[in-house]
VEXDREN-2710 file (C-alpha; in Angstrom, 1 decimal):
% VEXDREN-2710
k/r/px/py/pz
1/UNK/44.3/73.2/78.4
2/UNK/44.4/69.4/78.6
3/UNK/41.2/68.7/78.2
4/UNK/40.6/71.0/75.6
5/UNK/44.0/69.2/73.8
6/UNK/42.2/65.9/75.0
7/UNK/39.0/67.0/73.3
8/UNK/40.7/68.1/69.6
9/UNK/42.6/65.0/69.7
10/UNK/39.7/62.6/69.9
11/UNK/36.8/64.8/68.0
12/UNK/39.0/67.0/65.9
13/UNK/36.1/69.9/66.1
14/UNK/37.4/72.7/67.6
15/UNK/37.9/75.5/65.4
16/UNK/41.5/77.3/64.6
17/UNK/40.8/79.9/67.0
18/UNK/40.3/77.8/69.8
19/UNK/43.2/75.8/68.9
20/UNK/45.3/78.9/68.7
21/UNK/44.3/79.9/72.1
22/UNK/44.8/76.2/73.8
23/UNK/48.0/76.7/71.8
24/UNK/49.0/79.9/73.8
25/UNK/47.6/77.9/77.2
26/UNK/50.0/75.5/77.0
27/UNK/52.7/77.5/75.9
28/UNK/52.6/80.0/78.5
29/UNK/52.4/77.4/81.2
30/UNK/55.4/78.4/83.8
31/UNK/57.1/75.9/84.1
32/UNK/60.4/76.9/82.8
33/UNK/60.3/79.9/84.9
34/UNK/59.6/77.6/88.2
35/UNK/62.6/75.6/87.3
36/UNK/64.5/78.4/86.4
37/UNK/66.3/79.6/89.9
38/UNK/65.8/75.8/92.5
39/UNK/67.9/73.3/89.8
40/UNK/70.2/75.9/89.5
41/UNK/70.6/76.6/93.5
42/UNK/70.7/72.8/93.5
43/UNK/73.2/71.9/91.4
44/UNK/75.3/74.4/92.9
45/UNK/75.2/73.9/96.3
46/UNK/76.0/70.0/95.5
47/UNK/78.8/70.6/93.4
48/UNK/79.4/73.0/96.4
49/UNK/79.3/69.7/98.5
50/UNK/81.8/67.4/96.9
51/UNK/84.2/70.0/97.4
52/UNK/83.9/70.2/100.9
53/UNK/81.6/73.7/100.7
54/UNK/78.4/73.0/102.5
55/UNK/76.1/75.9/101.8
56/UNK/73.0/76.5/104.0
57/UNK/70.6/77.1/101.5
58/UNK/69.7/79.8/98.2
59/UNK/69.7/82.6/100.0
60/UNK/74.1/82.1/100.7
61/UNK/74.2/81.7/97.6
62/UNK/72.7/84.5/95.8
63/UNK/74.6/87.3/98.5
64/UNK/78.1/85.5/98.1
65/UNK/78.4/86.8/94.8
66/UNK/77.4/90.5/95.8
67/UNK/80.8/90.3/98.7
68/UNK/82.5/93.0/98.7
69/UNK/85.0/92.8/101.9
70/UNK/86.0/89.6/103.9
71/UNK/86.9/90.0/107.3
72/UNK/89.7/87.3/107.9
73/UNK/89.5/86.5/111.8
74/UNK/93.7/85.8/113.0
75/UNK/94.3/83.2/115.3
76/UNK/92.9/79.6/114.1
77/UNK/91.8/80.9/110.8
78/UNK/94.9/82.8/109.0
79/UNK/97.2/80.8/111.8
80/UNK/96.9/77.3/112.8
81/UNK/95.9/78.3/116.0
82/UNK/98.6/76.2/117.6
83/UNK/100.9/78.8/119.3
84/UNK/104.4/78.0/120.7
85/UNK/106.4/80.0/123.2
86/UNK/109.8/81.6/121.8
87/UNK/110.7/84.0/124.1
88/UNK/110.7/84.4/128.0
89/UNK/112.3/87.2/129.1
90/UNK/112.4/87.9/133.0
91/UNK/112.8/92.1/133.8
92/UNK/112.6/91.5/137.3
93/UNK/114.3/89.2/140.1
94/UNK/113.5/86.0/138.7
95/UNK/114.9/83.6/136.2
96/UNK/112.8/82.2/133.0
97/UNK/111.8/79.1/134.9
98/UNK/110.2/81.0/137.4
99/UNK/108.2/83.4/135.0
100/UNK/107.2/80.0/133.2
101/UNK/106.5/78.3/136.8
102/UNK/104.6/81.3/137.5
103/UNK/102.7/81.7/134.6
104/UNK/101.5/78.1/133.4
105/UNK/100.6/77.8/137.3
106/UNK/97.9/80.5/136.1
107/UNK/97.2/78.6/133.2
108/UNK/96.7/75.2/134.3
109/UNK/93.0/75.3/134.1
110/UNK/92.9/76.8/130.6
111/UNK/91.6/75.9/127.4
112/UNK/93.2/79.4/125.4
113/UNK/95.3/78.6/123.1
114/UNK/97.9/80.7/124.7
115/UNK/97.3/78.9/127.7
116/UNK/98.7/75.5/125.7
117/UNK/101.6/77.3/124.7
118/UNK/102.8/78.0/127.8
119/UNK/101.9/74.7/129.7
120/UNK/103.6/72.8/126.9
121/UNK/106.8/74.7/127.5
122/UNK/107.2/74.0/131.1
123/UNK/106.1/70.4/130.7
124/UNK/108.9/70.3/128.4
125/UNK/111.3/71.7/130.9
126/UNK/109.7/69.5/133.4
127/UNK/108.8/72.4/135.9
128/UNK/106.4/71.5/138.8
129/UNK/103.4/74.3/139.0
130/UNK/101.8/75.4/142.2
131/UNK/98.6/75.8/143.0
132/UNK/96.6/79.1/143.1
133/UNK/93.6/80.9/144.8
134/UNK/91.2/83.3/143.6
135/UNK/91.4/82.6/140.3
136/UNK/89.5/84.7/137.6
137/UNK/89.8/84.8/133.9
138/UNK/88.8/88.0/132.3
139/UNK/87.5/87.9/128.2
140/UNK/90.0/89.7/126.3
141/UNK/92.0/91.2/128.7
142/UNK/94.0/88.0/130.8
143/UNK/93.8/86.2/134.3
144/UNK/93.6/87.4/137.7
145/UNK/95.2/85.0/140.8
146/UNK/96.8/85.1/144.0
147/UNK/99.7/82.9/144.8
148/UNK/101.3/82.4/148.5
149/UNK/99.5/85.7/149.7
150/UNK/101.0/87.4/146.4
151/UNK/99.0/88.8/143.6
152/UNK/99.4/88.2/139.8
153/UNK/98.3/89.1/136.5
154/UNK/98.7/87.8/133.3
155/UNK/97.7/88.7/130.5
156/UNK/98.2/91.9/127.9
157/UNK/99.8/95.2/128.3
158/UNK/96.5/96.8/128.2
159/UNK/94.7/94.5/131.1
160/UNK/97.8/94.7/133.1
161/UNK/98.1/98.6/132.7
162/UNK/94.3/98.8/133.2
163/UNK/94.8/96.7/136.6
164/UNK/97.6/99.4/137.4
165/UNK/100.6/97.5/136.8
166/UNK/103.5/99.4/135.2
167/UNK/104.1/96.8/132.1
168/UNK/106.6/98.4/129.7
169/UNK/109.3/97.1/128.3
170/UNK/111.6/98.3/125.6
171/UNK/112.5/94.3/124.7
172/UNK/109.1/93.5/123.9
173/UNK/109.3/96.0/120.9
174/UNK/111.4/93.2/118.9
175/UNK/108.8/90.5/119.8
176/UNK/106.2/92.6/118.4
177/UNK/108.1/94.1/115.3
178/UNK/108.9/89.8/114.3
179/UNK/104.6/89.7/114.6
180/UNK/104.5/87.6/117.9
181/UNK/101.9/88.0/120.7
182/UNK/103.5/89.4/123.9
183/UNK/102.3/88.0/127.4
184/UNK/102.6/89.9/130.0
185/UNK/103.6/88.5/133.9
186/UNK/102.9/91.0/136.9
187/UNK/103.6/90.0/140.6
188/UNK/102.9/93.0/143.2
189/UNK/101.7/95.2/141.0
190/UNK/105.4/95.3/138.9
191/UNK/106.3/93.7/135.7
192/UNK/108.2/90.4/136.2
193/UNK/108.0/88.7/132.5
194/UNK/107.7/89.1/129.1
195/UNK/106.6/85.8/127.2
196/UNK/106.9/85.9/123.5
197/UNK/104.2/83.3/121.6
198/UNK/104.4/82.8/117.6
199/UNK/101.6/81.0/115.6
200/UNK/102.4/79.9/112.2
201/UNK/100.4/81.6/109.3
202/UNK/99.0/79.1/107.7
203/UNK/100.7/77.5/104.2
204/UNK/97.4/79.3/102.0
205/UNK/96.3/82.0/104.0
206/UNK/98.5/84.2/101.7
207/UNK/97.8/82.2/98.2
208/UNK/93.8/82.3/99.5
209/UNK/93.9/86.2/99.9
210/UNK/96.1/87.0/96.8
211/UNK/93.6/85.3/94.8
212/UNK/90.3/86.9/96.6
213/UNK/92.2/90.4/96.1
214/UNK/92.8/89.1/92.2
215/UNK/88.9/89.1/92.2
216/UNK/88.5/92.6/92.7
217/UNK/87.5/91.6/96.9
218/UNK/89.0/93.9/99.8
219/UNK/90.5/91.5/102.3
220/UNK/90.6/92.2/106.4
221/UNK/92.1/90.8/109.0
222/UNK/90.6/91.3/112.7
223/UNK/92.6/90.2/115.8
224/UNK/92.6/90.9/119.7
225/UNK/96.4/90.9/118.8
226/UNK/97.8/94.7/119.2
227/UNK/98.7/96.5/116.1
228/UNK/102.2/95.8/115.6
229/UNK/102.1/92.6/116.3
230/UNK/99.0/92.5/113.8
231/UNK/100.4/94.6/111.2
232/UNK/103.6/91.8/111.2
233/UNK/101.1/89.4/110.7
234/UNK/99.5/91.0/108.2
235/UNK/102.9/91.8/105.9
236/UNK/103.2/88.0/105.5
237/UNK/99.9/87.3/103.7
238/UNK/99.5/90.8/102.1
239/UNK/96.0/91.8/103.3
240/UNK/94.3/95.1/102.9
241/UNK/92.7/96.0/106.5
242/UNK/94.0/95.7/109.9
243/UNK/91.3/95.7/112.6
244/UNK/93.5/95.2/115.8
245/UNK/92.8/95.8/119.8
246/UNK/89.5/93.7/119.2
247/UNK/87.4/92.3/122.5
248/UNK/85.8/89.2/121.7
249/UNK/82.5/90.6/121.9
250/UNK/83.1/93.7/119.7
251/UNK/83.5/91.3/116.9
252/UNK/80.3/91.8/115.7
253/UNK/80.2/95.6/116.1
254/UNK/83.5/96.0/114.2
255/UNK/81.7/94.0/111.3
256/UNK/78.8/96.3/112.0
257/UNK/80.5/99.3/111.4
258/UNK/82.3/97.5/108.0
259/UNK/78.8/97.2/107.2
260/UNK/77.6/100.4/106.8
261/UNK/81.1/101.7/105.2
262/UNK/82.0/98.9/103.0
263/UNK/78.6/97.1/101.6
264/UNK/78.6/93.5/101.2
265/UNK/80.7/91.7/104.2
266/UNK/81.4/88.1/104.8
267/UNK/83.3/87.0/107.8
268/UNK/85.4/83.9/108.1
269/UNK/86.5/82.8/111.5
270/UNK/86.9/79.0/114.0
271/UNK/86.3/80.0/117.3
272/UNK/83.7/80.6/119.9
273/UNK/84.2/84.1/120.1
274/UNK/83.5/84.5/116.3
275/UNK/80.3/83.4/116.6
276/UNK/78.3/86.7/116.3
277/UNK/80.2/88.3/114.0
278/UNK/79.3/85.3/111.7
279/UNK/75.9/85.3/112.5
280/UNK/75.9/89.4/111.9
281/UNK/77.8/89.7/108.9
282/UNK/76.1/88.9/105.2
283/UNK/77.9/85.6/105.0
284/UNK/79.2/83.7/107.7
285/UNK/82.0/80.8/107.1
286/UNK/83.2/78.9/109.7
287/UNK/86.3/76.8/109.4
288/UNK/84.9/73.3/109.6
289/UNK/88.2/72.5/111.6
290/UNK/86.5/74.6/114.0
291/UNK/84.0/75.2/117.1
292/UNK/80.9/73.3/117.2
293/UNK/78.9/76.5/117.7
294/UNK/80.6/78.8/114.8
295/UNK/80.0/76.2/112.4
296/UNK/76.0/76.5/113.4
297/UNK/76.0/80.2/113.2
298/UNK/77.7/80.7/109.7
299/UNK/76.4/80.4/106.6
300/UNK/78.8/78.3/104.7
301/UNK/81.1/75.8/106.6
302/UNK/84.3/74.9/105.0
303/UNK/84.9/70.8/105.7
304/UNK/88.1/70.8/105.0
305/UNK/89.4/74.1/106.5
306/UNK/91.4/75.2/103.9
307/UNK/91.0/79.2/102.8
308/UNK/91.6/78.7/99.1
309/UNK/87.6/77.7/99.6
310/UNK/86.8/80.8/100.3
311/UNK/87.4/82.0/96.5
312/UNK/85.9/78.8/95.6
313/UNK/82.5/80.0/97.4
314/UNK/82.6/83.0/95.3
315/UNK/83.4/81.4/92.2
316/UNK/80.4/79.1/92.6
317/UNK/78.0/82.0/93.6
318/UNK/78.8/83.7/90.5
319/UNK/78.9/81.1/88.3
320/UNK/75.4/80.0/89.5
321/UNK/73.7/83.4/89.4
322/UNK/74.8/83.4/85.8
323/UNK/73.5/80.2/85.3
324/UNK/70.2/81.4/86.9
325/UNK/70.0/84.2/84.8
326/UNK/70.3/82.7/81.5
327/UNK/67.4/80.5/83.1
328/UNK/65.4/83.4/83.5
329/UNK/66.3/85.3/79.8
330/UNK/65.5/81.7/78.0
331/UNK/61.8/81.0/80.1
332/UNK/60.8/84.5/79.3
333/UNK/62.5/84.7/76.0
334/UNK/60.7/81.6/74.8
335/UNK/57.3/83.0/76.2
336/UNK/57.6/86.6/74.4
337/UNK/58.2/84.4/71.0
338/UNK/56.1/81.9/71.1
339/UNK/52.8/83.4/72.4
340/UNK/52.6/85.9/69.4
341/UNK/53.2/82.6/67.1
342/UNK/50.5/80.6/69.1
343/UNK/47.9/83.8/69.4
344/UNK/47.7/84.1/65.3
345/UNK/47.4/80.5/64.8
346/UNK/50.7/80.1/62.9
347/UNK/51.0/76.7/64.8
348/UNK/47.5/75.5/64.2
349/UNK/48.0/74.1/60.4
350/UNK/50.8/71.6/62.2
351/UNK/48.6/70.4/65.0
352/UNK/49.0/73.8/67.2
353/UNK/48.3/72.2/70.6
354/UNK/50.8/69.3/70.3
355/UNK/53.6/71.6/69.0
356/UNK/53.0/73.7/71.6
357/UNK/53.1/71.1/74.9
358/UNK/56.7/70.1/72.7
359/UNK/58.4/73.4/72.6
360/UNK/56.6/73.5/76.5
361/UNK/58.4/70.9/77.5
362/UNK/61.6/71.4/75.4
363/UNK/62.0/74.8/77.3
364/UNK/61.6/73.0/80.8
365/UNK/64.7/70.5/79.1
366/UNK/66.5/73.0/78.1
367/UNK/66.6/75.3/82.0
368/UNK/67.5/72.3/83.7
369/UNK/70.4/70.8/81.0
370/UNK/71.7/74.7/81.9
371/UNK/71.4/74.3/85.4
372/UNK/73.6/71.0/85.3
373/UNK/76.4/72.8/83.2
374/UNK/77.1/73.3/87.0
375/UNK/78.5/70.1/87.4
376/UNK/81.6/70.4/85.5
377/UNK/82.2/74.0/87.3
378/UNK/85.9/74.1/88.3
379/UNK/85.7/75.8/92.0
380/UNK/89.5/76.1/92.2
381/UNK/90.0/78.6/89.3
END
């Protein structure tokens, strides 16, 4: 086509009909079409940027409008993640010193955020820990050690019934109706403490969800937490779904089985243990406040780990998909008009060929000044 338009330019000899049809050359170059969908994935994932958003590639983008559930992991993501003992209640013949003695001497060499809890309390009542033997940690479930010939257990009602210790308690009822995590303490293979733990929903959790449920999106909640003590939880910040009782490593299979019965699913979560349930649901955010490795599995990392992001993502996702197609209606759009007009010549009385590489490059203008509309998209409403 250029050197055809090269070639009427300098010899003017070309007759109409082979203007017309290096006319229709140039105008059905596709450019506009090529430009359509990459300025438009690249606007928005930079305007995604300066507020914090970093989106791994188009892909995120085009399924994050499509969500149709998000699965809210608890601890570290609706909560701070920065538990604090409130209750110890001994049920046996010891005092609450020595159920704290006993317990943070179990947790001295962990990094749970449980563990911190309980360590901070008895460093702030000064008590002195002793050392245990045959210590062993067990994923979901609690810790296993001897002490001075005497076995203990601590962890939750269902690891300590599973390891046959009798672990009811009717006072453990009220810490679980006020939403707090209960600890359980066995010696001997007998319940010796209860130790209540609270973590602080966080300030937006319940402004984030409101907002995503305002947009039409069912909102989840999963938690190893039981279910009273998640269901409390979940009454403050109003979700949907409670998925309670949850291993660590059933994450994932939970969000399988959301999957299949719910569509679209995106999964926002901190921790280590979140990690393949990010990586199997349809959008992965990590709380950029979070682990090293859950950031590198999701999709989308939130920088500044604030939830009202999350309908921010959405927003963005939506607004660029619109963008894109409006893109798309104005390449093909200009190509189904002006092809017709080229073919019978219509343009060749004007100097066809130049007219057309114009309105050729006008449409190219005109996808990417759509595309940076982006840039002034508000992500916060």
């Amino acid at each position: 086509a250029a050197t055809f338009l090269g070639w009427w330019l300098f010899t003017g000899s070309f007759s109409s009909a082979m203007v017309s049809a290096v006319s229709v050359l140039i105008i059905s170059c596709p450019c506009a079409l090529g430009l359509a969908t990459p300025t438009a994935i690249l606007v928005g994932t930079g305007q995604g940027a300066k507020s914090g958003i970093l989106i791994r590639g188009g892909e995120a983008v085009e399924t994050a409008q499509a969500i149709r559930t998000i699965v809210f992991d608890k601890t570290g993501t609706l909560t701070y993640g920065r538990p604090v003992v409130t209750d110890v209640i001994p049920t046996a013949d010891k005092d609450e010193r020595e159920v704290l003695r006993l317990a943070a001497s179990l947790e001295q060499n962990s990094e749970h955020p449980i563990a911190r809890a309980i360590l901070g309390k008895s460093r702030h009542l000064d008590i002195e820990l002793s050392q245990i033997e045959n210590f062993e940690a067990v994923p979901g479930g609690g810790i296993r050690a001897t002490l001075a010939g005497s076995n203990l257990l601590l962890g939750s009602l269902r690891f300590l019934t599973r390891e046959g210790c009798e672990a009811t308690d009717d006072r453990a009822d009220q810490l679980l109706e006020e939403g707090k995590t209960t600890v359980y303490l066995g010696q001997g293979g007998r319940l010796v403490g209860i130790i209540g733990v609270a973590d602080e929903v966080r300030s937006e959790s319940r402004e984030a969800i409101g907002t995503l449920r305002q947009m039409g999106i069912e909102v989840a909640m999963i938690t190893g937490d039981n279910i009273r003590t998640a269901e409390a939880v979940a009454r403050q910040i109003d979700v949907d779904l409670v998925v309670a009782d949850v291993l660590p490593e059933h994450k994932a299979k939970r969000i399988v089985a959301l999957q299949q019965q719910k569509g679209v699913v995106a999964m926002v979560g901190d921790g280590i243990n979140d990690a393949p349930a990010l990586a199997q649901a349809d959008i992965g955010i990590a709380i950029g406040t979070g682990t090293d490795i859950a950031i590198e599995s999701a999709d989308v990392a939130l920088m500044s780990g604030d939830l009202r992001g999350v309908p921010g993502i959405i927003r963005l996702s939506r607004q660029t998909m619109r963008i894109i197609k409006q893109n798309l209606f104005w390449a093909f759009a200009y190509n189904v008009i002006l092809i017709p007009v080229a073919a019978a010549g219509l343009l060749t009385p004007w100097g066809g060929p130049m007219l057309a590489a114009g309105a050729m490059a006008f449409s190219s203008v005109t996808v990417v000044s759509n595309a940076l509309r982006l840039k002034r998209f508000n992500l916060e409403r």
